[in-house]
BATOR-53765 format. One record per residue (C-alpha): residue number from 1; residue in one letter; x, y, z. Coordinates in nm, 4 decimals, always signed. Each point is the difference from the previous one (the first is absolute). Example, Ala and Ser with C-alpha at 12.3 -4.5 7.8 and 13.67 -1.06 7.14 Angstrom:
<lumnus>
   tormi   kolba         xx         yy         zz
       1       A    +1.2300    -0.4500    +0.7800
       2       S    +0.1370    +0.3440    -0.0660
</lumnus>
This chain:
<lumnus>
   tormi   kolba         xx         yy         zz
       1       X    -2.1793    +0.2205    -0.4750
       2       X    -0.3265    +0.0738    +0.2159
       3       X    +0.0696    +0.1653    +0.2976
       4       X    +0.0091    -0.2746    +0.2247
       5       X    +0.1312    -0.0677    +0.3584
       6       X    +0.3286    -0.1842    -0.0567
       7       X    +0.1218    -0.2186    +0.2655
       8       X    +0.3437    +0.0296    +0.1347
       9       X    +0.2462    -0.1778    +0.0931
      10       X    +0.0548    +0.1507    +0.4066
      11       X    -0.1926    -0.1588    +0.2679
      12       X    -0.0849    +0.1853    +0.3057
      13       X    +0.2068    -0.1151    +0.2667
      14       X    -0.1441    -0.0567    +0.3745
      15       X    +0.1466    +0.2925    +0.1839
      16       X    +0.0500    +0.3638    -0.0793
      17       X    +0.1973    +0.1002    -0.2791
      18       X    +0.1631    +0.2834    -0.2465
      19       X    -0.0602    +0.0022    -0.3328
      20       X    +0.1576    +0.1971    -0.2173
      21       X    +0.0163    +0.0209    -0.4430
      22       X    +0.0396    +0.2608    -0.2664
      23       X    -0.3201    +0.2134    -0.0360
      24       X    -0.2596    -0.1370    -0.2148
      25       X    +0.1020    -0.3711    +0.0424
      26       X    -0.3895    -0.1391    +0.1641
      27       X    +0.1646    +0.0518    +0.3190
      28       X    -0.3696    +0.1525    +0.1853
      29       X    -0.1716    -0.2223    -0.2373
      30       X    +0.1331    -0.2609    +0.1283
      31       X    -0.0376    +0.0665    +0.3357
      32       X    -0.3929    +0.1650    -0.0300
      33       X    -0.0626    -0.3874    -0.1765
      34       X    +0.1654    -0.2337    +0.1993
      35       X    -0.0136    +0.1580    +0.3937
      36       X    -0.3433    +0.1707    -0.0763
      37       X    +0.0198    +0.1912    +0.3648
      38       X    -0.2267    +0.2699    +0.0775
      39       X    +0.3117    +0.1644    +0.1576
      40       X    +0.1607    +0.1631    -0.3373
      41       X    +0.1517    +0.2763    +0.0330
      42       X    +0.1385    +0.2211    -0.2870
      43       X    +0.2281    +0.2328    +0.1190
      44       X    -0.0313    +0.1650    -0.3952
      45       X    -0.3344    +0.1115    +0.1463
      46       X    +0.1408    +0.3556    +0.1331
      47       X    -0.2992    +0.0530    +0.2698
      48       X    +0.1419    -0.3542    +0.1408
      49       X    +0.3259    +0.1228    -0.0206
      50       X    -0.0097    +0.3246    +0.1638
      51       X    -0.1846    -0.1882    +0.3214
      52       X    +0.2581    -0.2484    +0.0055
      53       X    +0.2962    +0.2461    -0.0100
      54       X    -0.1308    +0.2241    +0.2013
      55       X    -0.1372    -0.2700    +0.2483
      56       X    +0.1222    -0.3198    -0.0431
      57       X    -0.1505    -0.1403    +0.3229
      58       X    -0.3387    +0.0316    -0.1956
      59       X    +0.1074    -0.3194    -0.1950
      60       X    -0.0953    -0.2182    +0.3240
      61       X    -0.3802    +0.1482    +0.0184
      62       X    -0.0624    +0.0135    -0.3853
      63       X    +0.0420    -0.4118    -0.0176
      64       X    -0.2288    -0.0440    +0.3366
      65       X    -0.0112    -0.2775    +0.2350
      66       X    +0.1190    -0.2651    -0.1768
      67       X    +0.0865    -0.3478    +0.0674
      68       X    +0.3784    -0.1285    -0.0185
      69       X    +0.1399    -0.1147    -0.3640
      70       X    -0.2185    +0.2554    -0.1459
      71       X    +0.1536    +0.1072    -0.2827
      72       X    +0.0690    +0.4014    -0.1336
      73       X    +0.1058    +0.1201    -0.2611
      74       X    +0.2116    +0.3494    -0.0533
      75       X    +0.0621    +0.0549    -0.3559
      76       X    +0.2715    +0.2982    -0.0796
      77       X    +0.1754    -0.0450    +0.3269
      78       X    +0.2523    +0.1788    -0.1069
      79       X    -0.1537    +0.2792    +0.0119
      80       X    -0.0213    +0.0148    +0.3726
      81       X    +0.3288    -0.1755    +0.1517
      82       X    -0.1076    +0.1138    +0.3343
      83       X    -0.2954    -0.2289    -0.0214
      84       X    +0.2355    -0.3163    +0.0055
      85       X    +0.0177    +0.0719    +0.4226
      86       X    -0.3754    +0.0085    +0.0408
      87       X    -0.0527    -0.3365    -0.1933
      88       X    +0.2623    -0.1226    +0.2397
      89       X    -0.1358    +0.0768    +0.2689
      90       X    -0.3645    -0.1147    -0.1251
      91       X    +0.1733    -0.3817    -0.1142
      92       X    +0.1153    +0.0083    +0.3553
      93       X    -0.3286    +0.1251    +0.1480
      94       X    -0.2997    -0.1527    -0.1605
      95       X    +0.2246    -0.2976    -0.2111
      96       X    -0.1640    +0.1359    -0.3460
      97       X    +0.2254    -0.0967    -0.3006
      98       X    +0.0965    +0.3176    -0.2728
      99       X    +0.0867    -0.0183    -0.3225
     100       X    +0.1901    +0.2944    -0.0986
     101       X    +0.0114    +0.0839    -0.3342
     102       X    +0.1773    +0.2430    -0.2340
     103       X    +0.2863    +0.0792    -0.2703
     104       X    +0.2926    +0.0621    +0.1909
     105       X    +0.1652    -0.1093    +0.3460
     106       X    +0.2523    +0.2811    -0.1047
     107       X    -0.1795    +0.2779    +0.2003
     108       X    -0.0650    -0.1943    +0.2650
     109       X    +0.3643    -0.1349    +0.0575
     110       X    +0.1191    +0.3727    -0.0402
     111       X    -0.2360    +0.1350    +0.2719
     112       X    +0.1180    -0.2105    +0.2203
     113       X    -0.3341    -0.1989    +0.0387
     114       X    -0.0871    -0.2736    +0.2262
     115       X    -0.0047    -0.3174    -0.2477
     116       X    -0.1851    -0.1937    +0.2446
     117       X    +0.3317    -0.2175    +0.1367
     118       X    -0.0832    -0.2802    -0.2433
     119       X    -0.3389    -0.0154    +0.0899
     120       X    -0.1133    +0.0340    -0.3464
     121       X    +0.1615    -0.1641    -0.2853
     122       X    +0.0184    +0.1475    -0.3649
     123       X    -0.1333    -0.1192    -0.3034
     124       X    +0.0555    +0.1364    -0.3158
     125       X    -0.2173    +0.0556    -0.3383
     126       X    +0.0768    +0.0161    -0.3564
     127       X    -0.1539    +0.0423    -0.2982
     128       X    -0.2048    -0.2849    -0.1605
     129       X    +0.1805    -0.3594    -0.0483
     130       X    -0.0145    -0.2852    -0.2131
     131       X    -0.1000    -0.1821    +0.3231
     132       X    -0.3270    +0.2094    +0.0414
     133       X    -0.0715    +0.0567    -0.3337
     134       X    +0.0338    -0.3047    -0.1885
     135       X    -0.2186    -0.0490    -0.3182
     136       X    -0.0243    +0.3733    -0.0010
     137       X    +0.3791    +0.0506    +0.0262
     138       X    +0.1234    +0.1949    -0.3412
     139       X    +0.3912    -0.0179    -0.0566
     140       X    +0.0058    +0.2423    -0.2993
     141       X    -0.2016    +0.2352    +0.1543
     142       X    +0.1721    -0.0180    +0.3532
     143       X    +0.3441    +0.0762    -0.2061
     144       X    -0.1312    +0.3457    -0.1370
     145       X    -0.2298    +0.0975    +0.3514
     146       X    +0.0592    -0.2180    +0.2555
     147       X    -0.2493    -0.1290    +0.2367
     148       X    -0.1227    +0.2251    +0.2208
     149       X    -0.3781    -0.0444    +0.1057
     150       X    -0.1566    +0.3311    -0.2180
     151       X    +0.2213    -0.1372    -0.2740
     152       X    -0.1455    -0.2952    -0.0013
     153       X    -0.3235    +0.0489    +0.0517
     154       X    +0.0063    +0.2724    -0.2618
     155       X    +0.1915    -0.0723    -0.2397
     156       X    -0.0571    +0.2464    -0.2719
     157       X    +0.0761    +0.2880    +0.2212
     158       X    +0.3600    -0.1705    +0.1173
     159       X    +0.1554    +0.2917    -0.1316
     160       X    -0.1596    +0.2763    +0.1809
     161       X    -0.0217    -0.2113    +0.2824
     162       X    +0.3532    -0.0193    +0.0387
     163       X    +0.1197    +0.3502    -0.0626
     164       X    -0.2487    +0.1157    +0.2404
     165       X    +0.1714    -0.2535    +0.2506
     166       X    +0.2889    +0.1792    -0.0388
     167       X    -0.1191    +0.3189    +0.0356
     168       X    -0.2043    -0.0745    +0.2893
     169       X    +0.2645    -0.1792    +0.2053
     170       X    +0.2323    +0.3075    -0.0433
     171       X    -0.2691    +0.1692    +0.1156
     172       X    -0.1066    -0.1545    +0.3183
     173       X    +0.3091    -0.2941    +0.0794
     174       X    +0.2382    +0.3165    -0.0377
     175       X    -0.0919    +0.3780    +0.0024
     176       X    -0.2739    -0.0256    +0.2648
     177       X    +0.1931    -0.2583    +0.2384
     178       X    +0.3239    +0.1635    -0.0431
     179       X    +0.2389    -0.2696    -0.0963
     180       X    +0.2017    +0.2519    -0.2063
     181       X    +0.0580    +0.3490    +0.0218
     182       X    +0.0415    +0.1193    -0.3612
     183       X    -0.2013    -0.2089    -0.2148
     184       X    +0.1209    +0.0859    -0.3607
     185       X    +0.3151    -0.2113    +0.0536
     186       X    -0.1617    -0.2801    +0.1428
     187       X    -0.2790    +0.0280    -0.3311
     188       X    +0.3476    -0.0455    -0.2479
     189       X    +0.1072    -0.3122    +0.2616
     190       X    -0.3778    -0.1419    -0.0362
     191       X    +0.0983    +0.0463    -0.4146
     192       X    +0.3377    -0.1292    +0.0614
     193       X    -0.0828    -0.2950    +0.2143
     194       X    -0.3046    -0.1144    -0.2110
     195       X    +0.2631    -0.0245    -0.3450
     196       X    +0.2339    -0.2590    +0.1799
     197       X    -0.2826    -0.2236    +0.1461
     198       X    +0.1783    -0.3071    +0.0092
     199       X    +0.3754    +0.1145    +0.0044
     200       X    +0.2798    +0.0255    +0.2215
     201       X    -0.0004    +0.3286    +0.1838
     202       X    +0.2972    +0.2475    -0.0228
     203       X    -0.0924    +0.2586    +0.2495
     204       X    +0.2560    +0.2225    -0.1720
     205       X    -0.1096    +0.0020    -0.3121
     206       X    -0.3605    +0.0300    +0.0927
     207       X    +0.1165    +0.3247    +0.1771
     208       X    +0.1311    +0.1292    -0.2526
     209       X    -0.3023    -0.0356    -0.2415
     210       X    -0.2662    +0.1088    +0.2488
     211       X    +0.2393    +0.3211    +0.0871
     212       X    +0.0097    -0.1270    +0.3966
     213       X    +0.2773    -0.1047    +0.2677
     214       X    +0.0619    -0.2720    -0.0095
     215       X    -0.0975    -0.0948    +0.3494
     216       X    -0.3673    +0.1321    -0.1213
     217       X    -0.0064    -0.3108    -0.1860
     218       X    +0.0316    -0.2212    +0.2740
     219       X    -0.2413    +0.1945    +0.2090
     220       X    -0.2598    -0.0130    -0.3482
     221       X    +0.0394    -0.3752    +0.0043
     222       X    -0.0683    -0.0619    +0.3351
     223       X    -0.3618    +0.2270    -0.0652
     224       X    -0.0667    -0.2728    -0.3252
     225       X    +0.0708    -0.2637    +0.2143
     226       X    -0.1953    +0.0846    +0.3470
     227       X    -0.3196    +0.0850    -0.1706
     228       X    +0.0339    -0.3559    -0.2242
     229       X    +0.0325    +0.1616    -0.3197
     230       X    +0.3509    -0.1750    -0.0638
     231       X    +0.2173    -0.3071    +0.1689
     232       X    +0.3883    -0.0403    -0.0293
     233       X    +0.0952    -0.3244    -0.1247
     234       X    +0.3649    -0.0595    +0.1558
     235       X    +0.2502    -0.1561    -0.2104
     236       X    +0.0986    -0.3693    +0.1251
     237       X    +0.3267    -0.0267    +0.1329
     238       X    +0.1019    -0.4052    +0.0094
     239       X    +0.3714    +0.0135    +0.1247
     240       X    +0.2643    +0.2272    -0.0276
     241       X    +0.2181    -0.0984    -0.2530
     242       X    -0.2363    +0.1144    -0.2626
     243       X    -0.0177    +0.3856    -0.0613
     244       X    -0.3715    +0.0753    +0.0444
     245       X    -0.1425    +0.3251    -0.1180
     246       X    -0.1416    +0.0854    +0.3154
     247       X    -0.2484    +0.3009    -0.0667
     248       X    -0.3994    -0.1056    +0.0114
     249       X    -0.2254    +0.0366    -0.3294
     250       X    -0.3299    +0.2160    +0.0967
     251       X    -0.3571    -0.1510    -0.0977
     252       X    -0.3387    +0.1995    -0.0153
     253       X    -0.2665    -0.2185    +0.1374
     254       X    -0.2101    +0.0538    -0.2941
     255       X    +0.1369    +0.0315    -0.3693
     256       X    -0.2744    +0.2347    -0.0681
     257       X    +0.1023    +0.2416    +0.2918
     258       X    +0.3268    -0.0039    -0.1028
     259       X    -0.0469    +0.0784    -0.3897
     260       X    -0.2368    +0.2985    +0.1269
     261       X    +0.2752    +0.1162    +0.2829
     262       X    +0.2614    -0.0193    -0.3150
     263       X    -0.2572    +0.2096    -0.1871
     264       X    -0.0350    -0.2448    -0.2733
     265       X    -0.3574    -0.0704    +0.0812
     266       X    -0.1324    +0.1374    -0.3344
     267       X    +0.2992    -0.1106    -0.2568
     268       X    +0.0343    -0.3847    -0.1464
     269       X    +0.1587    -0.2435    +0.2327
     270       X    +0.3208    -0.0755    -0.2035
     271       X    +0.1751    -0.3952    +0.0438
     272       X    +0.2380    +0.0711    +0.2651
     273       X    -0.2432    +0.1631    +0.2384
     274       X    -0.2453    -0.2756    -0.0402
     275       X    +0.3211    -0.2453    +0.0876
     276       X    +0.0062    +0.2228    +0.3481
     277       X    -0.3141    +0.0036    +0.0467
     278       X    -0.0545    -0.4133    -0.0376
     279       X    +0.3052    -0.0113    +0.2661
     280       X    -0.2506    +0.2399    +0.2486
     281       X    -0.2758    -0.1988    -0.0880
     282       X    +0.1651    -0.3050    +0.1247
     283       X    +0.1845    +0.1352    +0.3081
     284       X    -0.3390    +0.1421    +0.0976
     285       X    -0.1999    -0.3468    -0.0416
     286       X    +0.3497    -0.1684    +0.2050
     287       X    -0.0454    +0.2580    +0.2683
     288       X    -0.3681    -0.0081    +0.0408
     289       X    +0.0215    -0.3964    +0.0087
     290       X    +0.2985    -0.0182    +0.2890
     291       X    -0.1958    +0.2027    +0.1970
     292       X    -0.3599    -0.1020    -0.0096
     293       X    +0.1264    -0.3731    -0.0109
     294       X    +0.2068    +0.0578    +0.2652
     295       X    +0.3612    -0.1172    -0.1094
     296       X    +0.1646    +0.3269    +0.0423
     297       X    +0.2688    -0.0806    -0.2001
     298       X    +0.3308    +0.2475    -0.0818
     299       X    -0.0313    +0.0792    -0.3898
     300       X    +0.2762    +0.1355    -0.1627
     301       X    +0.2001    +0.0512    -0.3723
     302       X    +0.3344    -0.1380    -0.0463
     303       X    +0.2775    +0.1868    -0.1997
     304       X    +0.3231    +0.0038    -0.0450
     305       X    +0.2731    +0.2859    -0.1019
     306       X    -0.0017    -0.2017    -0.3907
     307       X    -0.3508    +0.0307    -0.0168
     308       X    -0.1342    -0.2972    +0.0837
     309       X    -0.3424    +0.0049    +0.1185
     310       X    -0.2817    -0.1807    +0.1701
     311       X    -0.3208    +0.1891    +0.0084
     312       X    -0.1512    -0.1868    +0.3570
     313       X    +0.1530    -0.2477    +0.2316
     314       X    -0.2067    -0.0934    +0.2448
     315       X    +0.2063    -0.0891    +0.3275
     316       X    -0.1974    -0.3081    +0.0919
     317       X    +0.2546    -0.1096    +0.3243
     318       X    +0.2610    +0.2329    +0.0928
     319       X    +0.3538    -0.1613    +0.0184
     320       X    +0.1403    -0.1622    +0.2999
     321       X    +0.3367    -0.1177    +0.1021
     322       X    -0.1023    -0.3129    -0.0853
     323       X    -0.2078    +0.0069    -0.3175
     324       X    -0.0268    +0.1864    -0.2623
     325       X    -0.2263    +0.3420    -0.1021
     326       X    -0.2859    -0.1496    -0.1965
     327       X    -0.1943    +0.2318    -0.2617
     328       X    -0.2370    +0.0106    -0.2929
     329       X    +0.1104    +0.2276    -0.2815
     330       X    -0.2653    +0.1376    -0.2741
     331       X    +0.1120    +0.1883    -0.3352
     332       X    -0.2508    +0.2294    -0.1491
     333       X    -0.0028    +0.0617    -0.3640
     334       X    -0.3024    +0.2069    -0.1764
     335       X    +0.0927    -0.2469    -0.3506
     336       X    -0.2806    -0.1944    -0.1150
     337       X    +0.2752    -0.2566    -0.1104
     338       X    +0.2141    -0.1366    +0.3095
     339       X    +0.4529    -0.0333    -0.1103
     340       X    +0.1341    -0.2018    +0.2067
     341       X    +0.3283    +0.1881    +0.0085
     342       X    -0.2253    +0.2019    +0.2611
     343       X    +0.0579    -0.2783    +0.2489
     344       X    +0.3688    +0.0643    +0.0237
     345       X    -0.0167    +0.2470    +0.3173
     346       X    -0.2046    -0.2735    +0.1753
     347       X    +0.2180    -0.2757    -0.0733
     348       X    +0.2946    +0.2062    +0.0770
     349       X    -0.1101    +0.0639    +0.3721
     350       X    -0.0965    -0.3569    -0.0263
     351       X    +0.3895    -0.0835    +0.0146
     352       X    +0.1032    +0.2053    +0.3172
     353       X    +0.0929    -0.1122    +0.3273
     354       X    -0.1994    -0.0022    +0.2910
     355       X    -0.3025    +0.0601    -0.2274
     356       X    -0.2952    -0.2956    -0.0703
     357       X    -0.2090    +0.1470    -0.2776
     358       X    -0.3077    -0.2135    +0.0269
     359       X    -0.2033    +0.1268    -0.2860
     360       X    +0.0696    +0.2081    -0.3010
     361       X    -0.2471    +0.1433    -0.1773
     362       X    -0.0855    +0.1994    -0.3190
     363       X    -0.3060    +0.2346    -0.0270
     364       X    -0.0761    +0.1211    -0.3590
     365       X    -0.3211    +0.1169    -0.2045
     366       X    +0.0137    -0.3017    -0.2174
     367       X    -0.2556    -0.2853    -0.0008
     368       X    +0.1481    -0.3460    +0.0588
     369       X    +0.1742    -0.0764    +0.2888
     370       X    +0.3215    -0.2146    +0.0279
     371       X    +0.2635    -0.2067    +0.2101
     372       X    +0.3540    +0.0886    -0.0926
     373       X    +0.2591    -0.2044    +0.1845
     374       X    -0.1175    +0.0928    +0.3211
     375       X    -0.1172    +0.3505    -0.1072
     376       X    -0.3966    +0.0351    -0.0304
     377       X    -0.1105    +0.2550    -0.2025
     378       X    -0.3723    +0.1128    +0.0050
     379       X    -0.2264    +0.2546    -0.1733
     380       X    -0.0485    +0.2863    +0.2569
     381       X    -0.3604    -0.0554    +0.1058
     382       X    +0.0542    -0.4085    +0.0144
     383       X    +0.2881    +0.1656    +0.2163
     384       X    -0.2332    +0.1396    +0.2152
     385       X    -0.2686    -0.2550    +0.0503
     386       X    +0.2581    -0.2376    +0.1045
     387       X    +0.1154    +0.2859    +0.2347
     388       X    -0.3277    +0.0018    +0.1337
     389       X    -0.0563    -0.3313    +0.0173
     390       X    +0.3001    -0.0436    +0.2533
     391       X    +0.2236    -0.1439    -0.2669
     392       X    +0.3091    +0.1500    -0.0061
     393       X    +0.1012    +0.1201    +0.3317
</lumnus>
């Protein structure tokens, strides 16, 4: 692919706002393309970032005498969490709008920073989707790398790319901001964590494998998931007369980041990784869809004790005393050749009380697409198009 601006998906919203993403996702890309404001500042540029720490009053005379609604930019942010009082107090002041940019509201929320009182909202980027993409949008290879910008604008290098990612984010998202103390454990957890992409976690065991305490596993986790590189997905819990397996699965954002965190960067992608990583794919094209189309809508996996499972329902209404819970659920299969015996879980949750399933659908890596007694089942990339198109939820 030429090495092309790609639009995406986010708009720019009217008033000042956070935006946050795991390193290397377009996130100052975005923002040098769409705001194009002479008032950019990098706070990666260490002569900028010395002034600023050491003088953070400086910010108001280095954008001037500007008019209200101007906008600035402060990329890194976290970087200087102190700064957060003097943009305050410039909003306030002079009504200029920030964006505030960066990887992590972890250090931030552990210093103890002034968030701006909700006056800034937070938006959130991911790697590439099918939504922004489109015609360029490669299934196969997103199984195997991912779809991280560099990845996808170079493809041949995707796997130097991502073991540098790796390398780099230990590097600067841990070691030099201090999220852990002792980094060799947290290295085996990175290992650990990138194998069972896609599975439901058992902190104890994971402890035990990366040699840590167990409540370092916890405390790991919550690093994955601040800086974006990893979201729970909660299991659904429709009534309680059915014995729900209650622990979360853990998914990388990017298949590619997690097969290079796992360390597997360089071997061949076996069947049953591939089968994760089509399940990350999709939860990462459902997440970046309920946010940027703004439905904000709970997603979760059902399962039960037997081992019945649902990979996504999709809590369209929540239930009332009156009416029922009404959901969407979605089975993921890497086959190229859909059995139908897949649909059970979906028609079993189908049957509960309390619970309206409105859709159920099958994604799979065949090519035809078809109706099943209420059951549709499409390929995965007609899947997403209809996504996309506002079609399923």
């Amino acid at each position: 692919m030429n090495k092309r601006y790609i639009t995406r998906l986010l708009s720019i919203p009217a008033y000042s706002f956070f935006l946050f993403g795991p390193r290397g996702t377009g996130k100052s890309t975005w923002l040098r393309h769409t705001l194009k404001t002479p008032h950019y500042f990098d706070l990666l540029d260490s002569s900028l970032y010395l002034e600023l720490m050491r003088n953070p009053g400086h910010l108001e005379a280095l954008i001037g005498n500007e008019p209200e609604d101007t906008w600035v930019v402060l990329d890194e942010i976290q970087k200087i969490p102190i700064l957060l009082d003097e943009v305050h107090r410039l909003m306030t002041k002079h009504h200029w709008r920030f964006t505030l940019c960066g990887s992590s509201a972890r250090k931030l929320r552990r210093s103890g920073t002034n968030l701006l009182a909700g006056r800034a909202i937070t938006l959130n980027m991911e790697s590439f989707s099918y939504g922004e993409l489109k015609t360029d949008y490669n299934i196969y290879s997103a199984l195997e790398t991912g779809l991280l910008p560099f990845v996808i604008q170079s493809p041949d290098q995707a796997q130097n790319i991502l073991s540098a990612y790796v390398n780099t984010y230990i590097k600067e998202e841990i070691r030099e901001e201090g999220l852990v103390r002792n980094l060799p454990p947290f290295v085996r957890f990175l290992s650990i964590a990138g194998i069972l992409n896609g599975q439901v976690v058992n902190g104890q065991n994971i402890a035990r494998e990366a040699e840590v305490p167990r409540s370092n596993v916890d405390v790991y986790f919550s690093i994955l998931t601040d800086t974006l590189l990893g979201h729970f997905l909660p299991s659904y819990q429709p009534n309680l007369k059915v014995r729900e397996r209650r622990a979360p699965k853990f998914y990388w954002f990017d298949p590619g980041v997690a097969r290079a965190a796992a360390g597997l960067i360089h071997e061949p992608v076996d069947k049953s990784w591939k089968g994760f990583a089509l399940e990350t794919l999709i939860f990462h094209e459902l997440r970046v869809y309920n946010e940027t189309y703004n439905r904000f809508r709970p997603i979760r996996y059902y399962r039960t004790a037997s081992g019945v499972e649902v990979d996504f329902v999709i809590e369209i209404k929540k239930q009332t005393s009156g009416e029922a819970s009404h959901i969407i659920c979605i089975e993921v299969k890497l086959a190229s050749k859909w059995n139908r015996k897949w649909e059970y879980p979906m028609r079993s949750l189908d049957q509960q009380d309390n619970i309206h399933v409105d859709r159920m659908i099958g994604i799979y890596m065949g090519n035809q697409t078809y109706h099943f007694d209420g059951v549709d089942i499409y390929p995965a990339t007609v899947f997403l198009e209809k996504l996309y198109n506002q079609e399923i939820f």
